[in-house]
Phi, psi and omega in degrees: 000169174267161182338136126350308200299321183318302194264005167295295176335329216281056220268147174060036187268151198299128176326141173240140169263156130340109157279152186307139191306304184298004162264336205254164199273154189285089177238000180224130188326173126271166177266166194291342208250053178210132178312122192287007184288337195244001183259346180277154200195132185198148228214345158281133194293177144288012162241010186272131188304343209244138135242044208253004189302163190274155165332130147261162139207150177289133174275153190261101245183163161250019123011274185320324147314279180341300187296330197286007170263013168269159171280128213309038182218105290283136164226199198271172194203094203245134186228133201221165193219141165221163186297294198220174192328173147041023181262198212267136136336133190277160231227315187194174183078010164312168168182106183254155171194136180268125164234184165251184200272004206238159179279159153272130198358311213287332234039057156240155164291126204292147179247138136351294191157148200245153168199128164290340208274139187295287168318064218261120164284102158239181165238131154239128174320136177319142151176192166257154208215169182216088188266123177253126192239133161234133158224094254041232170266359167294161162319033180215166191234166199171124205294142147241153121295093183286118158217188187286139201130177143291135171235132159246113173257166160213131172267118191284093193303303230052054203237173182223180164225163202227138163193136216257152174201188179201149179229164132288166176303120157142356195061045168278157213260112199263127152333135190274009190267328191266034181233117190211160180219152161228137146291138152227158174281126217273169217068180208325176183296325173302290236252323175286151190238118155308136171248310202237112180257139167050039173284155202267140154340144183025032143322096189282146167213141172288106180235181205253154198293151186147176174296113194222144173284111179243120187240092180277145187240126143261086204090205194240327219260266209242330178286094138228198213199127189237152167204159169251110219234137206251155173231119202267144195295110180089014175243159154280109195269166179210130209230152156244074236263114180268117175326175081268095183203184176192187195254131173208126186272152199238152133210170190256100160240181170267000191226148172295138157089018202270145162324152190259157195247147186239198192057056196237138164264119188259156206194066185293116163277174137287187136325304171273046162097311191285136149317128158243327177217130153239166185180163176219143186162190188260339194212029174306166163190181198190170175264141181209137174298190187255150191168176172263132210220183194207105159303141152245141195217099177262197163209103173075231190288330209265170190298165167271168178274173169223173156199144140253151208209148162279149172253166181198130186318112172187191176253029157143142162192136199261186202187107146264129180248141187282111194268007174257136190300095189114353184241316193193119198239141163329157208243000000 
C-alpha cells in the first residue's frame, strides 16, 4: 500500500460537501414516506476535484422492511478503507462523513456523522446511509444498511500518489519559487476538471487511480508544459517535465559590460507583436521560452532602445541593450 507519509503532503486536502437535491443523479431509491423531489442522492460535493466515485443505490429490499421495525435505536458501525481489493487498512489520513438519503431544508444531504479517525467507530440508527471516505485527494463513495447488531463496511479508494517535478532540457536544475504544477483530470480542454492548483516540486498527492493532464510553470510568462500521466492503483508514480526556457535578465548601459541605468522601463515582444513582460528598474528580470523576442528599454520621455535577442534552453543569460548608436539603436 502506499507511505503514510502521502497524506501527511496532503494539505488542504478538499472538504467533499453534499450535492444539492437538484444536482444529484437518481442512484437511491426513495422511501415511501419521503417527497420524491427530495429522495434523489449522491454524495461528492461540488467543490471536490475528482467526481468519478462509482454510482451507488440503496436497495428496496425487504432487509429494508426489517430495519424500519427495529426500534430507533443507535447501533455500532465500523468503517474501514483500504488502496486496492484485498490491501492492508489504510492506517491514517482519513475524513470519513456518514450521511442519510433524505435531504435537509437547504437540500442537501443531512450528514450523520464524521470521523478522522482511520477505523472509524460509530452509532447509527438502523436505516440507510451513504458513506464517504477522502484520502487525500482521492475518493469513493458507497451505500451501508444500518441494522440491528454490528455493522462493518470497508470501502476500497483504488487509489495511488503522484509526485511532480520540472528541469530545463539538458537537467539543469529550475529554483523550486519559479516552479509550480496544476492536475486536472485528463480530456479536452472543455472537459477537464481542476483537481490540484500551485503545487510546489516533489509535492506527494494522493488520487484515486486514472489518467490526469499535468501543467507545469516556469515562472510566470510564457514557459510551460503539458503532459498526460497515468497514476496506478497502490503505486507512487514520480514524473519529471522538461522545459525549453531559461531565466533571462535585462540591463540598460552605455557601454558593454557598463553599470546599469536605472529607472528604466522595460518592455519584451514575441516576433508577432505580443507583449509578455514589462517592468520597470535598473535589473529585471523574468523567464521566457525559447524563441525570438524583441527588448524595448525607455528612460522618461525619450524613444527606447530596442534589441532583439533569442532564447534559448540553459540556466540563465543576461541581455544588455545599449544606449550607443549601432549596439542599441532607438526605436
Amino acid at each position: 500500500m502506499l507511505l503514510p507519509s502521502i497524506v501527511v503532503a496532503q494539505d488542504g486536502a478538499p472538504v467533499p460537501l453534499p450535492r444539492r437535491a437538484d444536482r444529484m443523479p437518481q442512484t437511491i431509491e426513495q422511501s415511501q414516506d419521503q417527497d420524491p423531489a427530495a429522495t434523489e442522492a449522491a454524495v461528492l460535493g461540488t467543490d471536490a476535484p475528482i467526481d468519478d466515485a462509482p454510482a451507488v443505490a440503496v436497495p428496496d429490499t425487504p432487509a429494508l422492511e426489517a430495519v424500519e421495525k427495529v426500534a430507533a435505536v443507535p447501533q455500532a458501525v465500523t468503517l474501514v478503507a483500504t488502496i486496492t481489493d484485498g490491501g492492508a487498512a489504510i492506517p491514517d489520513g482519513l475524513v470519513w462523513r456518514v450521511f442519510e438519503t433524505r435531504t435537509d431544508a437547504s437540500g442537501e444531504l443531512a450528514l450523520a456523522a464524521k470521523s478522522d479517525d482511520a477505523t472509524a467507530r460509530l452509532e447509527l440508527v438502523p436505516g440507510n446511509y451513504v458513506v464517504h471516505v477522502a484520502y487525500g485527494r482521492a475518493q469513493t463513495t458507497d451505500t451501508i444498511t444500518v441494522v440491528d447488531g454490528d455493522n462493518t463496511k470497508s470501502l476500497v479508494l483504488d487509489a495511488g500518489a503522484i509526485r511532480l517535478n520540472a528541469q530545463v532540457a539538458g537537467d539543469i536544475q529550475i529554483p523550486i519559487n519559479l516552479l509550480r504544477f496544476d492536475i486536472y483530470t485528463a480530456g479536452s480542454d472543455s472537459e477537464r476538471t481542476l483537481v490540484a492548483q500551485n503545487l510546489a516540486p516533489s509535492d506527494l498527492v494522493t488520487l484515486n487511480a486514472g489518467t490526469y493532464h499535468i501543467i507545469s510553470y516556469f515562472g510566470d510568462v510564457n514557459a510551460v508544459v503539458r503532459a498526460d500521466l497515468r497514476v496506478e492503483p497502490g503505486q507512487l508514480t514520480d514524473a519529471t517535465l522538461y522545459h525549453k526556457a531559461s531565466q533571462v535578465s535585462f540591463k540598460l548601459v552605455s557601454e558593454p559590460g557598463g553599470e546599469a541605468i536605472a529607472d528604466v522601463e522595460w518592455t519584451v515582444k514575441t516576433q508577432d507583436g505580443q507583449t509578455v513582460f514589462s517592468n520597470i528598474g535598473a535589473f529585471p528580470s523574468t523567464v521566457l521560452s525559447e524563441g525570438d523576442y524583441l527588448v524595448l528599454a525607455k528612460r522618461g520621455e525619450g524613444v527606447p532602445y530596442t534589441r532583439e535577442f533569442q532564447v534559448q534552453p540553459g540556466a540563465g543569460e543576461e541581455i544588455e541593450v545599449l544606449t550607443a548608436v549601432g549596439s542599441g539603436s532607438p526605436g
